[in-house]
C-alpha positions in Angstrom: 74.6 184.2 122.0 72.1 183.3 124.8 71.8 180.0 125.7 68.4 179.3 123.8 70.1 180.4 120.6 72.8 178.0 121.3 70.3 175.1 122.0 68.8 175.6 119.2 72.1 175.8 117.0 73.2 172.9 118.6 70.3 170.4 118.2 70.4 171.5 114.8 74.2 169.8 114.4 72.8 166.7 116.0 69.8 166.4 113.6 72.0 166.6 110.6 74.5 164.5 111.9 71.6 161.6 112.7 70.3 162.2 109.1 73.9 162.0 107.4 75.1 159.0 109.5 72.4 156.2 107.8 74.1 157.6 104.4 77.8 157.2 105.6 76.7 153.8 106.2 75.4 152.7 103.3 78.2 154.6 101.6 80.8 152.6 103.7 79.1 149.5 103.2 78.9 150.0 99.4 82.6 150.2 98.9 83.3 147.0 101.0 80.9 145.0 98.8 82.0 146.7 95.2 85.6 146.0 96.2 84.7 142.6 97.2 82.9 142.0 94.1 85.8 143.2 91.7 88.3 141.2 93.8 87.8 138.4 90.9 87.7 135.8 93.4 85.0 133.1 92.9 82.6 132.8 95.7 81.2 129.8 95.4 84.8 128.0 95.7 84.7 127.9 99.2 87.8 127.0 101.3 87.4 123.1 103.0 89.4 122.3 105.7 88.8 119.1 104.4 91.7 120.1 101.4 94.7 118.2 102.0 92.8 115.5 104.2 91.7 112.0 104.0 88.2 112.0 102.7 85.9 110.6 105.4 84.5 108.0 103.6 81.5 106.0 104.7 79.4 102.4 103.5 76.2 103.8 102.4 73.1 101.8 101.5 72.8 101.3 97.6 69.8 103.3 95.5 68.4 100.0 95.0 66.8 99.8 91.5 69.3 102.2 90.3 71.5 98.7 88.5 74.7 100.7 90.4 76.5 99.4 93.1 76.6 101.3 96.6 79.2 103.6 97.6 81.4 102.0 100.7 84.7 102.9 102.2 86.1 100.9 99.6 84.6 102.6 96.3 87.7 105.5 95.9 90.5 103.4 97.1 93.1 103.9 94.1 90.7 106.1 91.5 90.9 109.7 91.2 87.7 110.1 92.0 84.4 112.9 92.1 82.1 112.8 94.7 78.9 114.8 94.0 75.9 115.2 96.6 73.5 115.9 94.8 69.0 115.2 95.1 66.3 114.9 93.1 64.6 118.1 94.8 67.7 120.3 94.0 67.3 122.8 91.2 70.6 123.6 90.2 71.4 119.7 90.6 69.4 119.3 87.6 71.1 122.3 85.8 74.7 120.6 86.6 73.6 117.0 85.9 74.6 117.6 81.9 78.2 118.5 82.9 78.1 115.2 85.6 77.3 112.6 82.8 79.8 114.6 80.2 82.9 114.0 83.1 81.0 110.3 84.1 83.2 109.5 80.3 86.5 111.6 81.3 88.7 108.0 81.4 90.7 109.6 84.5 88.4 109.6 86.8 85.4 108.0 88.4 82.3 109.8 89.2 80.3 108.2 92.5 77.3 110.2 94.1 76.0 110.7 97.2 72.1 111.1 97.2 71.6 113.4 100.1 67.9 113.5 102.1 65.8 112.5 98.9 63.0 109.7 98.2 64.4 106.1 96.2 61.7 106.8 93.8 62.0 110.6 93.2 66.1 109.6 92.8 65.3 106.7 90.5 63.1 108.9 88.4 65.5 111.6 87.9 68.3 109.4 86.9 65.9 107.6 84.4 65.0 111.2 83.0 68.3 112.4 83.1 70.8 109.6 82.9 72.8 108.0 85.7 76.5 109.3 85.2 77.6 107.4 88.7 79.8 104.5 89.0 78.2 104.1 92.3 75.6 105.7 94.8 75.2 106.2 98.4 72.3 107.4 100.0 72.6 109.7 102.9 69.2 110.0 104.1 69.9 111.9 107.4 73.1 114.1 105.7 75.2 112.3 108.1 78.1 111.9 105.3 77.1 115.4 104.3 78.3 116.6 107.7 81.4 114.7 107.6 82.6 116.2 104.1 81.2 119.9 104.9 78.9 120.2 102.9 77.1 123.6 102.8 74.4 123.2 100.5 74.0 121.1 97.2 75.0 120.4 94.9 78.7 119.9 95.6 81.3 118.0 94.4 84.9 116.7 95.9 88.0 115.7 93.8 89.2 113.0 95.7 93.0 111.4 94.9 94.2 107.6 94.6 95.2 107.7 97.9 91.9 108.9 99.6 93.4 112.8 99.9 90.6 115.3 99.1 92.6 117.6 96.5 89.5 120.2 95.6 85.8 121.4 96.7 83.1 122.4 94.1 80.5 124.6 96.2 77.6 124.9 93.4 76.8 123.4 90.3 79.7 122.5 87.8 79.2 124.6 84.2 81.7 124.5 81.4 83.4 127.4 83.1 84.2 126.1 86.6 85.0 122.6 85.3 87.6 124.0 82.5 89.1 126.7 85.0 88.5 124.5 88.7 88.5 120.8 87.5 90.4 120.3 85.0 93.2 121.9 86.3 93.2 120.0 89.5 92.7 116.6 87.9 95.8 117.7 85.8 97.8 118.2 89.2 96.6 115.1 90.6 97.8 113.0 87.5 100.9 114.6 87.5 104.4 112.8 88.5 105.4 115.3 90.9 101.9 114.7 92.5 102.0 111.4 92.8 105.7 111.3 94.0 
C-alpha cells in the first residue's frame, strides 16, 4: 500500500472514531444516571452532617402581628420538635403547608418555623390565607440560621429531639409519602425507650 493509501485509510479510522466517541459518551453517561435512578434511594433526603448534632439554635426576632411568640434558644429545650424554613415566596412551601398544619396537631411534637429572607407582610398574609401551624416563628432575614442548619434550599424541615440532638433532615416539601415513610418513623425512634435511654 503506498503511503497515500495508508493516509487515507488511516484518517478514515480517526473520523469514525471522533464520530463514535460523543455516542460512547452519552451511552456511558446513560447507564450511570438509569442505575442511579433505579437505586430506590430518595434524593431529596439529603445526608446532614448536622445528624447526630446539637441543633444550632439561635433567638430570632418574632413575626410580629403573627399572635406567635419568637423562636429563641430556648423554644426546643425538652420538645421533640420540627423546624421548618419555609417563605412566603416559596412554591412548594405553599404546596407542603397542608401537611405542616395536619403535624402542627400530632400531640408529640411541636412544630416552630423559621421564616427565611421574606417581607412581615407577605409572611403575615400567607399564614392568614393558609393557617399558621407554628408554635413559634423566627425570622431569618439574612439566612444566617439557614447557614448554620445547612440548609440547601426551602422548604426544609429538621426533627429535633428533647435534648436539642437533630435526629432527621427533610430536603423538600413534606407529602403524605415522605412524612409516613421519613417522619413518622423517626418520631417513633425518638419517643422510644431505648432512644431516650
Amino acid at each position: 500500500m503506498s503511503t497515500p493509501e495508508k493516509e487515507k485509510s488511516g484518517g478514515a479510522g480517526t473520523r469514525f472514531v471522533l464520530a463514535v466517541l460523543p455516542l460512547a459518551i452519552f451511552i456511558a453517561l446513560a447507564l450511570v444516571f438509569w442505575t442511579q435512578l433505579r437505586s430506590g434511594r430518595d434524593i431529596s433526603e439529603i445526608p446532614s452532617a448536622l445528624i447526630g448534632e446539637k441543633a444550632p439554635w439561635r433567638d430570632l426576632d418574632p413575626l410580629s402581628g403573627a399572635q406567635t411568640p419568637a423562636l429563641t434558644t430556648q423554644t426546643g429545650q425538652g420538645k421533640l420538635t420540627l423546624v421548618n424554613f419555609w417563605a412566603s415566596w416559596c412554591v412548594p412551601c405553599r404546596q407542603e403547608h397542608p401537611v405542616i398544619l395536619a403535624l402542627s396537631k400530632d400531640e408529640r411534637l411541636t412544630v416552630v418555623g423559621v421564616n427565611y429572607k421574606d417581607g412581615r407582610e407577605n409572611a403575615l398574609r400567607f399564614l392568614g390565607e393558609l393557617g399558621n401551624p407554628y408554635a413559634a416563628i423566627g425570622l431569618d432575614p439574612d439566612g444566617k440560621m439557614a447557614i448554620d442548619w445547612g440548609v440547601y434550599g426551602i422548604p426544609e424541615s429538621y426533627l429535633v429531639g428533647p435534648d436539642g440532638t437533630i435526629l432527621y433532615k427533610k430536603v423538600g416539601p413534606f407529602d403524605e409519602k415522605s412524612v409516613r415513610e421519613g417522619l413518622y418513623p423517626a418520631i417513633d425512634k425518638a419517643l422510644t425507650p431505648e432512644a431516650a435511654g
